[in-house]
C-alpha positions in Angstrom: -26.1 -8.1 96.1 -23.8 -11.3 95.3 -24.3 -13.8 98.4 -22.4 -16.8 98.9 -24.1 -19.3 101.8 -21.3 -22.5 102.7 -23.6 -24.9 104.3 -26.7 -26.0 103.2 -29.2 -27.7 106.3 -32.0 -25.9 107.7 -30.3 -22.8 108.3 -28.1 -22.2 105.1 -30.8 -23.7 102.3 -33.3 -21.6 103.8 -31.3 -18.4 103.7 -29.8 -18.9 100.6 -33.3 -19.6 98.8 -35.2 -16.4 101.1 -32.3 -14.4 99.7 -32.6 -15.3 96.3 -36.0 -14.7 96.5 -35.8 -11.2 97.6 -33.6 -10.3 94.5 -30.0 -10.8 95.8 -27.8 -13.5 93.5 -26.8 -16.5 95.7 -24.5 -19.3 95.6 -25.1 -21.9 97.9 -21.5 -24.5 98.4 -21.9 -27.6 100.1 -19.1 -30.6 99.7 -21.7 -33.4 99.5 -22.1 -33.6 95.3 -25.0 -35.9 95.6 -26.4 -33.2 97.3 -25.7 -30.4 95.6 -27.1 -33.0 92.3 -30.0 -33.0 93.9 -30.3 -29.2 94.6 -28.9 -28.1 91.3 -32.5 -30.5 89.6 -34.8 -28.0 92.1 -35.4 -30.5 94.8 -34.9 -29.5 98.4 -33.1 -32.4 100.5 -35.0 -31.6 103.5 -38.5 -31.3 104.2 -39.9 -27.3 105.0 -43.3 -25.9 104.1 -42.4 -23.7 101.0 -38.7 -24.5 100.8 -39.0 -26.4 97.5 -41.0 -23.8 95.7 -38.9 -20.8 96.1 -35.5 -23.0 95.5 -37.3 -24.1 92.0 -38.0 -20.0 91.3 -35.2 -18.9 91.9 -33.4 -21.2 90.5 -35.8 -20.3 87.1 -34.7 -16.6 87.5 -31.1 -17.5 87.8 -30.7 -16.1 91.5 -29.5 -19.2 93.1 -26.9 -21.8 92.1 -25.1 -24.5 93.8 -21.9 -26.1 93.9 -19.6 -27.7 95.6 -16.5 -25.3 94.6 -15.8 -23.5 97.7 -13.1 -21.1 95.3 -16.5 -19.7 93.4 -19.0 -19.1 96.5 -15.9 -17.3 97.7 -14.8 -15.2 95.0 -18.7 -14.4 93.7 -19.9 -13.3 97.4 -19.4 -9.8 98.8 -21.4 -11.3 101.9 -20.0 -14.9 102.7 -22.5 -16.9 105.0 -21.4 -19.3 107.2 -24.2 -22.0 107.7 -22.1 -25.4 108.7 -23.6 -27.5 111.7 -22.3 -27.2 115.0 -23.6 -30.7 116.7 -23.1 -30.6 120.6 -20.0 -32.9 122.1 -20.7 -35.5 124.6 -19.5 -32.7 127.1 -22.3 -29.8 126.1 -20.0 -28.1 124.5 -20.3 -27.4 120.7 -18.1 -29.1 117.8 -17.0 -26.2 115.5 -14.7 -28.4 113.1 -17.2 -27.6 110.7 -17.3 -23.7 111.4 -13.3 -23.7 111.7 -12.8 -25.8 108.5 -14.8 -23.3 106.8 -13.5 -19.9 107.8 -10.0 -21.7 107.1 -11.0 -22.3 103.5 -12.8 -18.9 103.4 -9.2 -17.3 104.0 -6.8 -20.1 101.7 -9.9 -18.5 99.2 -9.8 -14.8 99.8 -7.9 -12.8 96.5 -8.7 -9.4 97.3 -12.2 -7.1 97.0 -13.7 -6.5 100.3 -15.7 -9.3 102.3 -18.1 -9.6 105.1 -17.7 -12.9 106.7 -20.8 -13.9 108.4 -21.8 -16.4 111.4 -25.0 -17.4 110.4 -24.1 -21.2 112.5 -24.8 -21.0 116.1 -21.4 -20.7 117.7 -19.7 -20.6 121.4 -19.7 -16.7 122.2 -16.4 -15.5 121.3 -16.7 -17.2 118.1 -16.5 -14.0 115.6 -13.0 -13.0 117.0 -12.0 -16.7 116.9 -13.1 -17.1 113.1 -11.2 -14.0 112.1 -8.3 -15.7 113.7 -8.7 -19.0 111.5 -9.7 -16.9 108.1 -6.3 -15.2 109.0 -4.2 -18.7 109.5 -5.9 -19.6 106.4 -4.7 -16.4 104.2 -1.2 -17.5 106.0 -1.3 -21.0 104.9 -2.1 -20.0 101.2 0.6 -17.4 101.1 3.6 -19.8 102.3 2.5 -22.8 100.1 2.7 -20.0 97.1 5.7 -19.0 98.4 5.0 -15.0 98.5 6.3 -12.6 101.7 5.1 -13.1 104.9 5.4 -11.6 108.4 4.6 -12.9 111.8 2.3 -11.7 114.0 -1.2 -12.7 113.5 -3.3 -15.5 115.6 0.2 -17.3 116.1 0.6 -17.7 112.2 2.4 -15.5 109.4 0.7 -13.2 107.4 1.9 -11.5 104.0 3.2 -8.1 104.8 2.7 -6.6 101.4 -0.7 -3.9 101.6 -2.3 -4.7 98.2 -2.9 -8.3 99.5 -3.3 -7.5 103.0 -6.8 -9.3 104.3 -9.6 -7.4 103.4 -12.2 -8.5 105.4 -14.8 -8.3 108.5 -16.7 -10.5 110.7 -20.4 -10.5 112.0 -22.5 -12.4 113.9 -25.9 -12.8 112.6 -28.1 -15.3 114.7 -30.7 -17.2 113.4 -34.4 -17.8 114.7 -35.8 -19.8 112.2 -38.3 -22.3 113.9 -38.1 -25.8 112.1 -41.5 -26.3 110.7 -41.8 -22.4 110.0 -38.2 -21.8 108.7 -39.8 -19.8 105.2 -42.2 -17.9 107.0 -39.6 -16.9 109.8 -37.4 -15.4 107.6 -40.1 -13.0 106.0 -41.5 -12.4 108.8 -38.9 -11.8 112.1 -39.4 -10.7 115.0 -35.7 -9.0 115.0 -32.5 -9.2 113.3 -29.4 -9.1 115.1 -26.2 -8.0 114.2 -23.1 -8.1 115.8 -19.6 -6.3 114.8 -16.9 -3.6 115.4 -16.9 -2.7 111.6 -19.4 0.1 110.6 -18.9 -0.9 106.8 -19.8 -4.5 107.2 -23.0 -3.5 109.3 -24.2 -1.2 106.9 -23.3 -3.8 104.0 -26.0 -6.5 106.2 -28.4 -3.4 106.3 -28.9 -3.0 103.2 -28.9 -7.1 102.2 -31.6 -7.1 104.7 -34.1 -4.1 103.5 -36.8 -5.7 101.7 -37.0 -8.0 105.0 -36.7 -5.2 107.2 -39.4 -2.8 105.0 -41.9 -5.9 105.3 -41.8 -6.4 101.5 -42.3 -9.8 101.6 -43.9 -9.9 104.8 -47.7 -11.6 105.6 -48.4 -8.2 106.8 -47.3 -5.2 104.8 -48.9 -3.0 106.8 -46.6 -3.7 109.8 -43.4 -1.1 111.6 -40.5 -2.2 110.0 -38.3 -5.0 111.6 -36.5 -3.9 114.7 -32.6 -4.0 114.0 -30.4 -4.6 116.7 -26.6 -3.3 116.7 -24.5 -4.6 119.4 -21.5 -6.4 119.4 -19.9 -10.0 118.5 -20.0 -11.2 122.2 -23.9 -10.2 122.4 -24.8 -10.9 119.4 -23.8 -14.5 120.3 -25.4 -14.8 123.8 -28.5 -13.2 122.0 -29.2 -16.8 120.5 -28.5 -18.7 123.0 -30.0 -16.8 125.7 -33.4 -16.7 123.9 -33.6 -20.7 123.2 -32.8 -21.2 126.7 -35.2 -18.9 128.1 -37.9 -20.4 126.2 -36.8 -24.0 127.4 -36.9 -23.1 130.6 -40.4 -21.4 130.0 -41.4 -24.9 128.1 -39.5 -27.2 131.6 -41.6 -24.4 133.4 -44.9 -25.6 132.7 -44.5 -29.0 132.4 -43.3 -28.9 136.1 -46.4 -27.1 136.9 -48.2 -30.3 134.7 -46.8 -32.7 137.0 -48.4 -31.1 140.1 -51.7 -30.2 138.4 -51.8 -33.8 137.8 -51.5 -34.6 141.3 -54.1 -31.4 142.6 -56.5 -32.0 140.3 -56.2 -28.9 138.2 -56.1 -28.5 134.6 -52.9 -27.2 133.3 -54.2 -26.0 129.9 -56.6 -24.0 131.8 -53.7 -22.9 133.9 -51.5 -22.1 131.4 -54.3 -19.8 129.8 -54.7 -17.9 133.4 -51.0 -17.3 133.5 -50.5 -16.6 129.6 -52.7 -13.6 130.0 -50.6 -12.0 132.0 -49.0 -9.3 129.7 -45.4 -10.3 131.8 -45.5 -13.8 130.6 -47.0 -14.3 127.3 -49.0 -17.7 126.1 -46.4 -18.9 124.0 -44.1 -22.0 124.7 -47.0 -22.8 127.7 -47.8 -25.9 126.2 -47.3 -28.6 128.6 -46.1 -32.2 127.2 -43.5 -34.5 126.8 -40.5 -32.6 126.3 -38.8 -30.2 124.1 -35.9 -31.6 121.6 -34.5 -31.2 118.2 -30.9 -29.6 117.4 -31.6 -26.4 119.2 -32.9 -26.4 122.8 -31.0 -29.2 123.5 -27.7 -28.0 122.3 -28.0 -24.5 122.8 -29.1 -25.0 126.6 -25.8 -27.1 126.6 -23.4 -25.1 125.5 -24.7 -22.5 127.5 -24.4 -24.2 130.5 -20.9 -25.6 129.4 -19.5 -21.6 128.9 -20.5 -21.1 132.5 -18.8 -23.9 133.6 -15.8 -22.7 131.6 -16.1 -18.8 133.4 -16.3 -20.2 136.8 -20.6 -20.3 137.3 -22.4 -23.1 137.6 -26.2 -22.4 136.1 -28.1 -24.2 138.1 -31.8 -22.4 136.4 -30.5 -23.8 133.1 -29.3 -27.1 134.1 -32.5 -27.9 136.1 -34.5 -27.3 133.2 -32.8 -30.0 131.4 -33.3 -32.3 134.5 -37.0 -31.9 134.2 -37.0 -32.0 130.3 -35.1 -36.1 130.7 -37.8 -36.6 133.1 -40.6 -35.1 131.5 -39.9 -37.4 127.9 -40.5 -40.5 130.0 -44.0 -39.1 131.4 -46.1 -41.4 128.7 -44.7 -44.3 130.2 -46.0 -43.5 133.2 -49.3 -43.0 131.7 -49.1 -46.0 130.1 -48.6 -47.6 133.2 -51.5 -46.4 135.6 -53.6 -47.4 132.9 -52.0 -50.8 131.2 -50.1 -51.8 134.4 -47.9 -54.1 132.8 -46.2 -53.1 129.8 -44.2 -56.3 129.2 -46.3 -58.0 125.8 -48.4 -54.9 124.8 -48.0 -53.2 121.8 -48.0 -49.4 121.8 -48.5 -46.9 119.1 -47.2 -43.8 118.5 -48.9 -40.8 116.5 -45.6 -39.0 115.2 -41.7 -39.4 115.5 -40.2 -36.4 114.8 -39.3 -33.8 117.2 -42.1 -31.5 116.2 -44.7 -31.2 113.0 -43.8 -30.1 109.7 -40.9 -31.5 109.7 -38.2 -34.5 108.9 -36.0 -33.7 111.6 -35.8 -36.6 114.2 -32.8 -35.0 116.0 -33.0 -35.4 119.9 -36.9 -36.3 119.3 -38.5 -36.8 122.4 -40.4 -40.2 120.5 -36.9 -41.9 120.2 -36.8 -41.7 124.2 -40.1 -43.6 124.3 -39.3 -46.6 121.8 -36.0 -46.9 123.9 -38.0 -47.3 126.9 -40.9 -49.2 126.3 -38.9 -51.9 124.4 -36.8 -52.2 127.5 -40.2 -52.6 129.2 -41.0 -55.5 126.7 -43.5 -53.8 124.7 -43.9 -53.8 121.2 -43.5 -50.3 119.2 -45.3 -49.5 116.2 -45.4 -45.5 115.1 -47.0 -43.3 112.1 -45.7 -40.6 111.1 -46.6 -38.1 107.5 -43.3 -38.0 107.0 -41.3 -40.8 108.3 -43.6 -43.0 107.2 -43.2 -41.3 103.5 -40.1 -40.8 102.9 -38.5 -44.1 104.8 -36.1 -42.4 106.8 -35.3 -45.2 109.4 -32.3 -43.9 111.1 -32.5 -45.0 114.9 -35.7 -46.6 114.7 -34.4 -50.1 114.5 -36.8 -50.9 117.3 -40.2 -49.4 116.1 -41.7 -50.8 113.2 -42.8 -47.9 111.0 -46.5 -48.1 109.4 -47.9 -46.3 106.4 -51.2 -45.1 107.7 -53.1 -44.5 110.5 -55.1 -47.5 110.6 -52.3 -50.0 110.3 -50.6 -48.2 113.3 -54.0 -48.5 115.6 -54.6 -52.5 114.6 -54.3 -54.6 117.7 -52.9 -51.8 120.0 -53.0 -52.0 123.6 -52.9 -47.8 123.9 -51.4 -45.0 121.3 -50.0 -41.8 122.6 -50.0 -38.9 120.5 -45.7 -37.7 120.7 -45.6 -35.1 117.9 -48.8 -32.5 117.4 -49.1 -33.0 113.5 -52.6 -30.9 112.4 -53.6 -33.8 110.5 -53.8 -36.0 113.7 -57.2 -34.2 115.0 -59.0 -35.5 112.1 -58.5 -39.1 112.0 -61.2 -41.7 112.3 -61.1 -42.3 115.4 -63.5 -44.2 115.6 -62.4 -47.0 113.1 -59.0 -46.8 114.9 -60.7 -47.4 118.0 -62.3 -50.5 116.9 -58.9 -52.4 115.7 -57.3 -51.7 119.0 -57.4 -54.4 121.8 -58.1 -51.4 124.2 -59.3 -48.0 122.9 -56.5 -46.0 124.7 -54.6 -42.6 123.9 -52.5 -41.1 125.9 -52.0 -37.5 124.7 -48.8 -36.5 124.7 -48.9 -33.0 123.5 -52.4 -31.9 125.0 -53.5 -31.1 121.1 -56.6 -33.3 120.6 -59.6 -32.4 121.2 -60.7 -34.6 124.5 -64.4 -34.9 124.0 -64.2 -35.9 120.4 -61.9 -38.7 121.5 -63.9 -40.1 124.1 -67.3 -39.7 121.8 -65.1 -42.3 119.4 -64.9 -44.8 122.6 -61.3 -43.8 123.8 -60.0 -43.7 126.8 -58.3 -40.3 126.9 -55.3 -39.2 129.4 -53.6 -35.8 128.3 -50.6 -34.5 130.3 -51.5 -32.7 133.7 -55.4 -32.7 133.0 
C-alpha cells in the first residue's frame, strides 16, 4: 500500500521505516531539509536500537523516501499518517499547532482519490472530529484562493459544492505504544492495535496495512495468536492512550510511595514488589521503585488527562496525586545524598546516566535534569556519564553538569555517584577502579538495578531506593 507519514520523531520515523519494512511504499515529509538531508543519506537523526538498519534497507529496496514536499506525501499516500509532536502547555494541556497545521495542509493538498487520514500523534480526545474540521477549512481555503464554487456550511468555512471535488476522505485514530528504547521491537511485536472511526472503509483499509503485523510475520515469535484488533470509536480510541500511560504512572507513583515507607519499616521493596507482582491482578511490570518516571509521555499524557477533566467539570485527584509523588520522588537522591554526605555544599557528585531511560537520546522531562538543578543549588559540583550523551555531545540543558567521556573520569575525586538511568552496561563497570578515584566510595542507586553485593565487594557504600 502507498503510505505517506508527516512527521518524523520517534513516532513517525519509526512507523514509516516498520512499514516500509513490511512491504508497503512510504514517504516520510518532514519541513526541516537538514533533516530530511540527513535521512535521505540512510542515517537516522535519533538514536533507537535497530532504527538505522531498517531505514538504510529500505531505503535500498526503494520502499521509503523522504522529502520535505508536503504536495507528494499527500498525493502518493492512500493512508496519510499524522506523526507531528504535540508538546504539553504550561497549563497541561497539549499544543496541537503542529497536528492542526498539518491536517490544514493535508486538505489545501487533497485533489481527489480516496484518503484515510490518520492520528498516529497523541491528541486531546475529540481530536479526530476536530482534524476533519481543519482538513475541511483547508480544502476551503484552497478552493477560494483558486477561485472555484463554494458553499457554506462546513466547520464555519466554505466548501466547494461541486460532487466530483467534494472531499473524499476519513479520519482514524490510531494510538501509539511504542516504548522509547524499544520503539522497533514494539511495533513487530504489540500487544494491541487500536483503531478508532465511524467509516467501515477506512477501518478495513488500516486492516489490511496492518496484516503482516497482525499475522506475527515479523514478529519474535511466529508461533503466537494473532494481534488483538480493537474497533471502537474516535473518542475511545483516544482515551485508550492516554488512559493506559496514566494507569501505568500511577502504578510506577504506586510503588515508589510504598518505597518511601519500606524505607522507613525496614522492608525491602524489591522484595515487596515481587510478592505483590505475583499476584495475577497486578502484574510485575512498571513495579520498579526509583526516582521517577519522565520523558515526553507520562508526563504529558498524565497532564492532559488531568487538564480534560478539569475542562468536563472533574477534578482527578488519583491522577494528579500521582504526579505529586513523582516531583517528590525525582528529588529522593538528594536525600540520600544527604543522610550519608550531610553537607552537600563543596562535594562533587556523579551521575551514571542522563537521559530519561536507557537506550535512548531522549532527555525530555529526565528525572537527572531535576538532580543537577538541585544539587547545584545545594552548592555541589555535577559531573555525569552517559553512552549517549557523552557520545554524541548533546548539551542541551546541561549547562550546569559537566559531561565526561567515560566512566572513570566521571568517578575521579567524587564525593558519591548515584546511578539516575538503568543503562545494561552500568552493571559491569570496574567498580573497583572507580571506587578507588573517589574521595568516598559512595553510590546511591537510583534505579534499584545494580547488583548490591557486587558493589559493596568493590568497597562501596551502597544505598538503593526503599531497601
Amino acid at each position: 500500500m502507498r503510505v505517506c507519514v508527516i512527521g518524523t520523531g520517534y513516532v513517525g520515523l519509526v512507523t514509516g521505516a516498520c512499514l516500509a519494512h513490511i512491504g508497503h511504499h512510504v514517504i516520510c515529509v518532514d519541513n526541516n531539509e537538514e533533516k530530511v538531508k540527513l535521512m535521505k543519506s540512510g542515517q537516522s537523526p535519533i538514536f533507537e536500537p535497530g532504527l538505522s538498519e531498517i531505514m538504510q534497507a529500505a531505503i535500498q529496496t526503494g520502499k521509503i523516501e523522504f522529502t520535505s514536499d508536503l504536495n507528494a506525501g499527500v498525493t502518493h499516500g492512500e493512508i496519510l499518517f499524522i506523526a507531528v509532536g504535540t508538546p504539553p502547555l504550561p497549563t497541561g494541556e497539549s499544543d496541537t499547532r503542529y497536528v492542526e497545521a498539518v491536517a490544514r495542509g493535508i486538505g489545501a493538498n487533497l485533489n481527489g482519490g480516496y484518503k484515510v487520514i490518520v492520528n498516529k500523534s497523541t491528541v486531546p480526545i475529540g481530536s479526530g472530529d476536530w482534524v476533519r474540521m481543519i482538513v475541511m477549512d483547508g480544502i476551503a481555503e484552497r478552493k477560494a484562493a483558486t477561485g472555484e464554487p463554494v458553499l457554506a456550511g462546513v466547520g464555519g468555512v466554505a466548501v466547494t459544492s461541486h460532487p466530483e471535488v467534494e472531499p473524499n476522505f476519513d479520519v482514524v485514530s490510531n494510538p501509539e505504544f511504542l516504548r522509547e528504547g524499544s520503539a522497533v521491537y514494539d511495533t513487530f511485536n504489540p500487544d494491541r492495535i487500536v483503531l478508532g472511526s465511524n467509516s467501515a472503509r477506512a477501518i478495513e483499509l488500516m486492516k489490511e496495512l496492518y496484516t503482516p503485523i497482525v499475522e506475527r510475520q515479523f514478529a519474535e515469535d511466529k508461533s503466537l495468536s494473532p494481534v488483538p484488533v480493537l474497533v471502537t470509536d474516535l473518542s475511545s480510541a483516544e482515551m485508550v492512550k492516554y488512559a493506559s500511560n496514566a494507569f501505568l504512572a500511577t502504578k510506577i507513583s504506586f510503588i515508589n510511595e510504598v518505597a518511601n515507607i519500606c524505607d522507613r519499616v525496614g522492608a525491602d521493596v524489591v522484595e515487596v514488589a515481587k510478592g505483590i507482582g505475583l499476584d495475577s491482578r497486578i502484574g510485575g511490570k512498571f513495579l520498579q521503585a526509583g526516582i521517577g518516571w519522565g520523558g515526553s509521555c507520562f508526563p504529558k499524557d498524565v497532564s492532559a488527562l488531568i487538564h480534560t477533566a478539569d475542562d468536563y467539570g472533574y477534578e482527578a485527584q488519583l491522577l494528579k496525586a500521582a504526579v505529586t509523588v513523582n516531583e517528590r520522588q525525582r528529588l529522593i537522591a538528594v536525600e540520600k545524598l544527604q543522610q550519608v554526605l550531610k553537607i552537600l555544599k563543596g562535594k562533587t557528585i556523579g551521575l551514571l546516566g542522563l537521559t530519561f531511560k536507557p537506550d535512548t537520546d531522549d532527555m525530555r522531562d529526565a528525572p537527572a535534569l531535576n538532580l543537577i538543578e538541585q544539587l547545584t543549588r545545594l552548592g555541589a559540583k555535577v559531573k555525569a556519564y552517559d553512552p549517549i550523551v557523552s557520545q554524541t555531545g548533546l548539551r542541551h540543558g546541561l549547562s550546569d553538569v559537566i559531561v565526561e567521556t567515560d566512566p572513570e573520569r566521571l568517578a575521579d575525586g567524587c564525593d558519591a555517584l548515584v546511578l539516575v538511568t538503568d543503562w545494561q552496561q552500568f552493571r559491569n563497570l570496574d567498580y573497583v577502579k572507580m571506587g578507588k578515584l573517589m574521595q568516598t566510595p559512595v553510590v546511591i542507586d537510583g534505579r534499584n538495578f545494580l547488583d548490591q553485593e557486587a558493589i559493596e565487594a568493590a568497597g562501596f557504600r551502597y544505598v538503593g531506593i526503599g531497601r
